[in-house]
C-alpha beads as a LAMMPS data file, in Angstrom:
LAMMPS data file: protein, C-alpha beads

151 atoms
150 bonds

1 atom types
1 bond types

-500.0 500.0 xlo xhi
-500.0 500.0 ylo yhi
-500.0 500.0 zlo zhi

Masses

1 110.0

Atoms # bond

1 1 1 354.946 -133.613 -33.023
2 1 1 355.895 -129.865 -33.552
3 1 1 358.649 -128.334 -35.627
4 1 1 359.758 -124.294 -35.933
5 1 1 361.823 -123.276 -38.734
6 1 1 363.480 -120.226 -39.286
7 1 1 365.096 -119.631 -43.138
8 1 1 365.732 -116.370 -44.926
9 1 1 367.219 -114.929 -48.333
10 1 1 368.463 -111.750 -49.548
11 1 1 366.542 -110.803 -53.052
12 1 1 368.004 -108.129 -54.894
13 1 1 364.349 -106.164 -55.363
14 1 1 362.483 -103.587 -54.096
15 1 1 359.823 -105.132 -51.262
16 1 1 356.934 -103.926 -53.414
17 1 1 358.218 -106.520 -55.438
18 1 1 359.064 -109.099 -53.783
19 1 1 355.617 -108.570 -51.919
20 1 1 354.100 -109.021 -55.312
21 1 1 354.830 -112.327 -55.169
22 1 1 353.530 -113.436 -52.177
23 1 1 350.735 -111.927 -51.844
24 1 1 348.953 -113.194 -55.759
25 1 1 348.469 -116.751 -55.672
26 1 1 349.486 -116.632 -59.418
27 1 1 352.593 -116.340 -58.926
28 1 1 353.052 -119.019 -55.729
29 1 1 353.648 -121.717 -58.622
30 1 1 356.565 -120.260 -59.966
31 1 1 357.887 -120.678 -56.605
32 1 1 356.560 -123.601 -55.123
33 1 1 357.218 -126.797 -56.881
34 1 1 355.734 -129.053 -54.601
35 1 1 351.500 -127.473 -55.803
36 1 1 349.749 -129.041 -57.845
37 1 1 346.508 -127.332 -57.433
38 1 1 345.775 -123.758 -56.048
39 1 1 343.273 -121.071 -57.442
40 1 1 344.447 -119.244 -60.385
41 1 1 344.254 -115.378 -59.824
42 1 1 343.893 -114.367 -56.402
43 1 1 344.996 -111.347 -55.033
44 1 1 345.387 -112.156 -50.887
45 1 1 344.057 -110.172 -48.251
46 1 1 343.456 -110.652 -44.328
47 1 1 340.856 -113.274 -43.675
48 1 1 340.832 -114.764 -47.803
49 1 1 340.462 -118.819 -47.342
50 1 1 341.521 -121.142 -50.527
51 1 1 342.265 -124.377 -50.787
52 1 1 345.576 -125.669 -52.049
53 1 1 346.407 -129.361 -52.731
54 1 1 350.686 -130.113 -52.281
55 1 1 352.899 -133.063 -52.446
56 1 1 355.288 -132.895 -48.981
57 1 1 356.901 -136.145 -47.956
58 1 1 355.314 -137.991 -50.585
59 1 1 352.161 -137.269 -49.421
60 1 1 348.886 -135.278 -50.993
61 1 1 348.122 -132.682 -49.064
62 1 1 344.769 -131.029 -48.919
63 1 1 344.982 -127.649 -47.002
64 1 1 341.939 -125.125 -46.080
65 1 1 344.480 -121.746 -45.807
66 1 1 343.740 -118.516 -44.440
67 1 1 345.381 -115.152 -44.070
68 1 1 345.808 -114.210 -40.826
69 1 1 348.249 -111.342 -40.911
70 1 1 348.816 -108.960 -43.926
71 1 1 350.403 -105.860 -44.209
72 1 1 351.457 -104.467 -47.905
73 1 1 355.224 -104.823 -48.580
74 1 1 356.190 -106.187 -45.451
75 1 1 354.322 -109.028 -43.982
76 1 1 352.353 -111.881 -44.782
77 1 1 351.166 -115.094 -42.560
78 1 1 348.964 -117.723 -43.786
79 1 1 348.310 -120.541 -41.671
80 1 1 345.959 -124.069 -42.361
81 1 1 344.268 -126.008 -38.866
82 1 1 343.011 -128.641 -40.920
83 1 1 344.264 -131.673 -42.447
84 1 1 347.073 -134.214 -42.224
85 1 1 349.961 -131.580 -41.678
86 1 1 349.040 -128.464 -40.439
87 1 1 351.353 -125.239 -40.643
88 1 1 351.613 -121.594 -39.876
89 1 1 354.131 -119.630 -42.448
90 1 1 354.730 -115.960 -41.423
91 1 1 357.129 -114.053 -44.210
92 1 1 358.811 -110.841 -42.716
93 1 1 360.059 -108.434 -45.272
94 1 1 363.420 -106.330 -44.421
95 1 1 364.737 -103.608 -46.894
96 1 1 368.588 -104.087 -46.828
97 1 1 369.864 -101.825 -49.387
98 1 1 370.226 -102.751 -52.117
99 1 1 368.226 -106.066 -51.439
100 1 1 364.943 -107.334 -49.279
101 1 1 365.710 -109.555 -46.457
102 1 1 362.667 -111.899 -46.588
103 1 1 362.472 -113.719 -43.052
104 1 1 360.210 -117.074 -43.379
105 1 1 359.217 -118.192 -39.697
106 1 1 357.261 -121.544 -39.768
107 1 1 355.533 -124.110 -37.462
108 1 1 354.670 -127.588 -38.663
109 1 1 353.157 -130.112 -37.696
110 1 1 351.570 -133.443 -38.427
111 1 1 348.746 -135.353 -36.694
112 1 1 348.981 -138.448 -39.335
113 1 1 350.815 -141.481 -37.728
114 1 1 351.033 -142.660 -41.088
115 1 1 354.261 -139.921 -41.241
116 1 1 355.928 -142.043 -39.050
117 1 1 358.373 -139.153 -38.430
118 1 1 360.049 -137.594 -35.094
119 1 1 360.021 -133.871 -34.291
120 1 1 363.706 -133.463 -35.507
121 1 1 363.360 -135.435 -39.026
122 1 1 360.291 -133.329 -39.413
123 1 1 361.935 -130.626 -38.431
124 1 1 365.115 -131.357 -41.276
125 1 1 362.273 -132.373 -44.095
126 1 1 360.508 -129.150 -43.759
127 1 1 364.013 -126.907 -43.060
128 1 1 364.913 -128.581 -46.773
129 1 1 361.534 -127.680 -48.063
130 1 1 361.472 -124.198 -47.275
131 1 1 364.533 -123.235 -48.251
132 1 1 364.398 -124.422 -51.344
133 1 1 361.033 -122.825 -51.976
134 1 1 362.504 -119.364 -51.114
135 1 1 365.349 -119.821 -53.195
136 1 1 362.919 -120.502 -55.722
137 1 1 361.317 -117.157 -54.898
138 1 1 364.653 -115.350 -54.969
139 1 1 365.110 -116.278 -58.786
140 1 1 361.508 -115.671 -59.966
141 1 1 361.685 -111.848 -58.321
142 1 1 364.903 -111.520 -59.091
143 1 1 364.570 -112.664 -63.324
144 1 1 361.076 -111.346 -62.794
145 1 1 359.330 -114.741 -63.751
146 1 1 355.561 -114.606 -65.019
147 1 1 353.076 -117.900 -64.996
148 1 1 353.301 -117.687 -68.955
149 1 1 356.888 -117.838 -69.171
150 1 1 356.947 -121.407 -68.147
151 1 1 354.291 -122.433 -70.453

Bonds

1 1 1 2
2 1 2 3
3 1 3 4
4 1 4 5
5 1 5 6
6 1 6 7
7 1 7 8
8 1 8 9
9 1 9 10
10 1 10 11
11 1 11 12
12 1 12 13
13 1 13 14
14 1 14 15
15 1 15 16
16 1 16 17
17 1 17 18
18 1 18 19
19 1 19 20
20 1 20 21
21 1 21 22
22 1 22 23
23 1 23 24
24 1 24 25
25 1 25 26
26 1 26 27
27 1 27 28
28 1 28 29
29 1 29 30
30 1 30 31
31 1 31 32
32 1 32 33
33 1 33 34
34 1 34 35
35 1 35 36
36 1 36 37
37 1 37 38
38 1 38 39
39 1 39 40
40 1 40 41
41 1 41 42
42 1 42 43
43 1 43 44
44 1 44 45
45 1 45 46
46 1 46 47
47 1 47 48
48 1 48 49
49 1 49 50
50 1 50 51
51 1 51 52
52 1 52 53
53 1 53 54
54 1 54 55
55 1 55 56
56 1 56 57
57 1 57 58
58 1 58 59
59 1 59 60
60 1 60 61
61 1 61 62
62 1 62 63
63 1 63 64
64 1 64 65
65 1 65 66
66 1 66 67
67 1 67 68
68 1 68 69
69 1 69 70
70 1 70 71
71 1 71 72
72 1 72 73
73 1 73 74
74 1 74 75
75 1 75 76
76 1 76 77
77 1 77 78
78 1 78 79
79 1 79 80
80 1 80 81
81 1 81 82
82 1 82 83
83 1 83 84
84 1 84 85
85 1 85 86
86 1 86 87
87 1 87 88
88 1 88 89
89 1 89 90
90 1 90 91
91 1 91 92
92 1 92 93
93 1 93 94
94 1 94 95
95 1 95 96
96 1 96 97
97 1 97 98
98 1 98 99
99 1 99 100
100 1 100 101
101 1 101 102
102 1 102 103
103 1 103 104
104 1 104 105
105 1 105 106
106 1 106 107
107 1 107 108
108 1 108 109
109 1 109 110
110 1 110 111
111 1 111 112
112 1 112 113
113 1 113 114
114 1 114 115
115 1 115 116
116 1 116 117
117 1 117 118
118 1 118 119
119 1 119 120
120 1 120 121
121 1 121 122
122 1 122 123
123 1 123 124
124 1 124 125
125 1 125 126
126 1 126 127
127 1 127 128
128 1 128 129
129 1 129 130
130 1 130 131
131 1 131 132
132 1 132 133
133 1 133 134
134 1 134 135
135 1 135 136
136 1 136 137
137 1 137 138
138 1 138 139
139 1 139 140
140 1 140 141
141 1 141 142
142 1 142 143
143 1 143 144
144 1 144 145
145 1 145 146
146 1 146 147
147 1 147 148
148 1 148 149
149 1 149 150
150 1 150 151
């Protein structure tokens, strides 16, 4: 089973910015509640690996993630082949003046029967996901949120 999502938010930033975000694993915690582990201080580039461990569904996830696409300020993609759910997430960057529109294309899918899920409630699940995780984004750019603050 297969799902493709399509969600997107206006930030009120610059995309250097918002890019900023995305592309230093340090800050992916401020915007992603559902990782609980993920290397510290990691600046991404095309072809960087690390692992990441994530509760979706109620499940522990364990993914291997690479960057496959990168290019400064306006597009990221990281994708992970291994595991019980395996994804592609490709963020597109738009300056809209006076804001970014940040574009989040996604495919999911699972290979775990343990899921138990159709295409559509997968697809719903990881709609819900995502957009929350980019509005999530959209406040940490926009009240420019650091890792310390939270602590």
């Amino acid at each position: 089973m297969r799902a493709r999502i399509v969600t997107e938010v206006n930030i009120t930033s610059s995309p250097k910015e918002v890019f900023r975000y995305l592309e230093n694993l340090e800050y992916h915690r401020l915007w992603n509640p559902h990782l609980v582990r993920i290397p510290p201080r990691k600046k991404l580039e095309v072809g960087s690996q690390y692992k990441a461990v994530s509760m979706m569904f109620g499940i522990e996830v364990r993914s291997n993630n690479v960057v496959s696409k990168l290019v400064p300020d306006k597009e990221l993609q990281i994708e992970n082949r291994t595991g019980t759910i395996l994804y592609s997430v490709n963020y597109k960057l738009k300056k809209e003046s006076p804001s970014v529109k940040l574009v989040c294309s996604t495919s999911v899918s699972s290979t775990a029967k343990v899921i138990g899920l159709s295409a559509p409630l997968l697809k719903v699940l990881a709609k819900r996901e995502l957009e929350s995780d980019l509005q999530a984004l959209k406040v940490a750019v926009e009240q420019r949120l650091e890792w310390p603050d939270l602590l």
